[in-house]
KEDREN-204479 format. One record per residue (C-alpha): x, y, z; residue in one letter; residue number from 0. Coordinates in Angstrom, 3 decimals, decimal comma. Each point is the difference from the previous one (the first is absolute). Last residue first. Layout:
X	Y	Z	a	NUM
...
***
This chain:
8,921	56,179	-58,193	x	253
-1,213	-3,333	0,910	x	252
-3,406	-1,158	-0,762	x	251
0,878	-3,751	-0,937	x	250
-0,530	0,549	-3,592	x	249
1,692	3,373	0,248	x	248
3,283	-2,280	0,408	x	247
-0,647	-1,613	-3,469	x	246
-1,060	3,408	-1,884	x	245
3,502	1,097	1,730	x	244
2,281	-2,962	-1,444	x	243
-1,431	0,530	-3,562	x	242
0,607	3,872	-0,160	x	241
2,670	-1,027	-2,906	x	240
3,090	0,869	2,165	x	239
-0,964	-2,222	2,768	x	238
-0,026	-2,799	-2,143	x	237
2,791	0,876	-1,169	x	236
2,000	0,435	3,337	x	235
-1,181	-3,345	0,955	x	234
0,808	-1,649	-3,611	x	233
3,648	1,234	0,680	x	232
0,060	-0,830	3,802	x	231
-0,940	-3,585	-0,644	x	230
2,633	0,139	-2,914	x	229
2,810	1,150	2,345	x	228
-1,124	-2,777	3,030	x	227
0,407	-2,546	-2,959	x	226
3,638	1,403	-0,405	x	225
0,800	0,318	3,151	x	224
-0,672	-3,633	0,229	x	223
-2,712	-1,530	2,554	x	222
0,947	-2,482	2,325	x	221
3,037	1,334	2,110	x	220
-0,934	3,433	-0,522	x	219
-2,977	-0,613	2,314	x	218
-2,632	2,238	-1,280	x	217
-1,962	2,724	1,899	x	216
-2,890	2,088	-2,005	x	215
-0,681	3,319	0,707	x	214
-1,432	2,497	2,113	x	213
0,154	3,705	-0,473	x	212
0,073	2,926	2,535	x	211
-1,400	3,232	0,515	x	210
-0,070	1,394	3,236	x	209
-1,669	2,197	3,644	x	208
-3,368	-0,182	-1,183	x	207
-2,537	1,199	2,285	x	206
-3,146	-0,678	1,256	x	205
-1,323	-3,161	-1,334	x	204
-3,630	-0,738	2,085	x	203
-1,602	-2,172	2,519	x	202
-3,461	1,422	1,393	x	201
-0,963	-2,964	-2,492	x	200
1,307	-2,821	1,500	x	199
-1,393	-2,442	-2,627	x	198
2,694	-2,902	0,689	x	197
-0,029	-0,548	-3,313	x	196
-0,438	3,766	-1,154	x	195
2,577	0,954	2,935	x	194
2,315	-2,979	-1,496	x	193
0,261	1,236	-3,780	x	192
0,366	3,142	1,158	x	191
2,898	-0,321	2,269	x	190
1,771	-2,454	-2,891	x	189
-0,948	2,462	-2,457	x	188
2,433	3,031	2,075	x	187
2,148	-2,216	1,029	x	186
0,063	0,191	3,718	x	185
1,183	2,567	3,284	x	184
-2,943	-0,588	2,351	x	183
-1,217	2,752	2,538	x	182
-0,929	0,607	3,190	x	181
0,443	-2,882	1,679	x	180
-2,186	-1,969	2,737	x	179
-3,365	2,138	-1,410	x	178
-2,165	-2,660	-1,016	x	177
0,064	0,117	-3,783	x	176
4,103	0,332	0,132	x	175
0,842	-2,893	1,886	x	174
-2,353	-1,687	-2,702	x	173
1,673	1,636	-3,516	x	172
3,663	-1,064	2,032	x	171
-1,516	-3,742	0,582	x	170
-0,936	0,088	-3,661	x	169
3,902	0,349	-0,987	x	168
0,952	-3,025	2,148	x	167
2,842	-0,515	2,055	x	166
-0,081	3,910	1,617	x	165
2,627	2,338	0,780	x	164
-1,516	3,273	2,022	x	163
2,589	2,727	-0,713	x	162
-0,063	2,648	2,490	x	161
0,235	3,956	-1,093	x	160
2,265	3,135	-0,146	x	159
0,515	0,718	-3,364	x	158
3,546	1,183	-2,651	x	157
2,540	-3,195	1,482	x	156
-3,170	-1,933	-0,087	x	155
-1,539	-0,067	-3,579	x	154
3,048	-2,617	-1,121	x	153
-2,252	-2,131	2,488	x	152
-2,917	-0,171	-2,175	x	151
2,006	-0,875	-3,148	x	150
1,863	-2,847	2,072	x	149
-3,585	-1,383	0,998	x	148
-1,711	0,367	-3,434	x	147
3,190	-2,029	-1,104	x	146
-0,910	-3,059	2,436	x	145
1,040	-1,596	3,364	x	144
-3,469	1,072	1,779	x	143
-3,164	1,323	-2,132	x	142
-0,262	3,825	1,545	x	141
-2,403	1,876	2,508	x	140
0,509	3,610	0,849	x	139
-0,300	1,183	3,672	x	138
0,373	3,604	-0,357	x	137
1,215	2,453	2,773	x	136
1,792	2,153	-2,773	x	135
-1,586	-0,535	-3,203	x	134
-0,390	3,361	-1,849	x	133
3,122	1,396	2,052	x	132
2,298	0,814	-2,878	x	131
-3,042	-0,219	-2,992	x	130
-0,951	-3,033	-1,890	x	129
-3,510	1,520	-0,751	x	128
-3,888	-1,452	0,603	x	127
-0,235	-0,945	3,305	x	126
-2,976	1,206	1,783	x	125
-1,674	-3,371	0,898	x	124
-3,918	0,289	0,389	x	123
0,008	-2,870	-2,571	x	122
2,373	-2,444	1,402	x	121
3,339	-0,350	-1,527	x	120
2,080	-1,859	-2,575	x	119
3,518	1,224	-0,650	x	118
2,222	0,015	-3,525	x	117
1,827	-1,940	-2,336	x	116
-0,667	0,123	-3,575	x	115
-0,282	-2,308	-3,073	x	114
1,916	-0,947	-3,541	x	113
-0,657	-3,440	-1,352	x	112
2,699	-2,330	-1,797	x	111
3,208	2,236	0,386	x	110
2,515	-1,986	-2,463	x	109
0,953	-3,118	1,325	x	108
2,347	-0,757	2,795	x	107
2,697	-3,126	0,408	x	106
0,361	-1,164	3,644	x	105
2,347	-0,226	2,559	x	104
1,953	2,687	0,776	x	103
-2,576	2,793	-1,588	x	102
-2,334	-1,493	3,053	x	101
2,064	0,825	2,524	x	100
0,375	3,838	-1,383	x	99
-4,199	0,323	-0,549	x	98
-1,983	0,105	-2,880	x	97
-3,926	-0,705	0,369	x	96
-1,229	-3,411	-0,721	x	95
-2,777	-1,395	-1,380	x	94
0,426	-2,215	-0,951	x	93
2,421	-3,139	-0,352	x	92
2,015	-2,015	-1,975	x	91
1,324	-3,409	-1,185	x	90
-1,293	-2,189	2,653	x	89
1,508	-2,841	1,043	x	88
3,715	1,557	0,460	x	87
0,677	-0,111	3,361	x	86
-0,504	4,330	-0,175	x	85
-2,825	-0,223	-1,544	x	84
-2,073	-2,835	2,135	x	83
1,172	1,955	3,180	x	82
-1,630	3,167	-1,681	x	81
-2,868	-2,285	0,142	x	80
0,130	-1,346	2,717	x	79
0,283	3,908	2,098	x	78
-2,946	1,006	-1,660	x	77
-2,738	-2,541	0,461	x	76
-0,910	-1,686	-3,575	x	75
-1,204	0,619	-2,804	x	74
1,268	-1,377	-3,302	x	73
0,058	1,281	-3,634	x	72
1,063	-2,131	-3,418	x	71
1,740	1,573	-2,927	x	70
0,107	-1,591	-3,505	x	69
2,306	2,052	-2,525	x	68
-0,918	1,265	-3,060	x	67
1,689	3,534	0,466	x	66
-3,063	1,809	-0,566	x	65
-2,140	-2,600	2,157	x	64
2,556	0,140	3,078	x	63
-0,644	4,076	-0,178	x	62
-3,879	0,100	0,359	x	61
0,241	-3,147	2,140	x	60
2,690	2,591	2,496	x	59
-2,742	2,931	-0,145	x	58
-3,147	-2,290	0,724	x	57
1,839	-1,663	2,955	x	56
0,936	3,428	1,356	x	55
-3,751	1,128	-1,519	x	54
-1,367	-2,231	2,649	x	53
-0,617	-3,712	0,290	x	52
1,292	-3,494	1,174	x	51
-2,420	-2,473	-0,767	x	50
-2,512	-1,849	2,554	x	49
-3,274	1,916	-1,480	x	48
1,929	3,406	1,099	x	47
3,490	0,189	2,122	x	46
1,679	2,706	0,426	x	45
2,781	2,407	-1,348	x	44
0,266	3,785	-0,415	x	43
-3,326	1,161	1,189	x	42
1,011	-1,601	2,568	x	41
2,666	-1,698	1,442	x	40
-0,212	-3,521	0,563	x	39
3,720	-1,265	-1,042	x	38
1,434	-0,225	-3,122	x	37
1,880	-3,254	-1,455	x	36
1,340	0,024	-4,151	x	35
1,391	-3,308	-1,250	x	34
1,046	0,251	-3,416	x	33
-1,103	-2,985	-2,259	x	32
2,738	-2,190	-1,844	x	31
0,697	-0,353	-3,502	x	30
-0,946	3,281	-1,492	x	29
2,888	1,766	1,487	x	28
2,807	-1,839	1,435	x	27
-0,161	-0,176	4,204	x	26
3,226	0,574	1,200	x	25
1,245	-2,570	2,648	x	24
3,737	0,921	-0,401	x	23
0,698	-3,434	1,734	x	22
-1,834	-1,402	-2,811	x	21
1,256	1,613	-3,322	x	20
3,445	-0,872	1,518	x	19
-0,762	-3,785	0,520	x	18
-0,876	0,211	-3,922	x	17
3,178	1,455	-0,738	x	16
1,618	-2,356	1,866	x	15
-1,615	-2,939	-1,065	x	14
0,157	1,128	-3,797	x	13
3,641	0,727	0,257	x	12
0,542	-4,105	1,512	x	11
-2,087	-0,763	-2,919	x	10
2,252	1,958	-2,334	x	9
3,308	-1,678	1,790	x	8
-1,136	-3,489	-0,397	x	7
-1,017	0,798	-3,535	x	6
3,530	0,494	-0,888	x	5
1,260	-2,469	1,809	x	4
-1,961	-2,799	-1,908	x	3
1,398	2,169	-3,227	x	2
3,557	-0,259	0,712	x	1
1,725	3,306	0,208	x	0
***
């Protein structure tokens, strides 16, 4: 083959191979940042001197430093940032419980932080078992369009009560300080975080109805399964070596 075609035919491989790297849109490891969002959500994620903070953040740097790779964190309202995930902007986000519709779209980490669901009531409440009957006549309180929804309503086939959806998870803490519901169905360090803010102290966790984890959400179409593999890898190790929870008690969480 001539030479002049010759090289006409390895640039012409170079184009397309490059033009593959591309569309594929994968970020490479140690050459480009990954983009994490959260939303406000504490004691999980918030915002403190203008940085995004909380031992999610704290967790994730923990991991991005073992594995030499530069991470950068963004708040923003919920529903843009999952938008920024899923167009591809952002490389992940957290945190996240597990859900079917999720599983379809993105790429999940290894369980980040481990919590409970349960209800909030006021103090002269009597609730204090998941019994047959223990909430009949309720009015229970529950964040809108989310997994703390779905989990409360898997409760209804069993109990007898009305579920009050709400936009806002302080709303539900405020319905339930002046008497329009009867109880709110949270995370359990969400609730607490919120009645200590909001300091309704005849506010208190009742009950827990489950354990759950939350994790870390990455769009498959940026991040390699591979990279996702190692992020587990140093997750589970640090986890492993006691390191994770001295970082989490940091924060006062259980």
């Amino acid at each position: 083959m001539p030479l002049g075609l010759v090289f006409r035919v390895f640039i012409l491989c170079v184009t397309l191979n490059t033009g593959v790297a591309y569309a594929a849109g994968i970020v490479e490891p140690e050459m480009s940042p990954v983009r994490f969002v959260t939303q406000h959500f504490p004691p999980f994620s918030y915002i403190e001197q203008g940085q995004v903070a909380g031992p999610a953040r704290v967790l994730i740097d923990a991991v991005c430093e073992a594995l030499d790779q530069r991470c950068e964190h963004q708040l923003l309202p919920w529903e843009r940032g999952q938008r920024l995930v899923e167009l591809g902007e952002a490389e992940a986000m957290y945190v996240i419980g597990w859900n079917p519709e999720r599983d379809r779209h993105l790429r999940f980490s290894s369980a980040l932080l481990s919590t409970e669901y349960g209800f909030f009531v006021r103090g002269d409440d009597p609730l204090h078992q998941l019994t047959p009957g223990a909430l009949a006549g309720y009015q229970v309180a529950v964040l809108g369009a989310s997994n703390t929804l779905n989990s409360l309503a898997s409760l209804q086939p069993e109990h007898r009560f009305e579920i009050i959806e709400v936009k806002d998870s302080d709303a539900t803490f405020r319905l339930l300080s002046v008497g329009r519901v009867t109880a709110v169905y949270s995370n359990r360090e969400v609730g607490r975080a919120l009645i200590n803010q909001m300091q309704l102290t005849e506010l208190h966790y009742a009950l827990k109805h489950r354990q759950l984890d939350y994790f870390v959400g990455f769009n498959p179409d940026r991040v390699s399964a591979d990279w996702v593999d190692r992020f587990n890898l140093e997750l589970q190790q640090l986890q492993r070596r006691g390191e994770a929870k001295q970082l989490i008690l940091r924060f006062g969480l259980e």
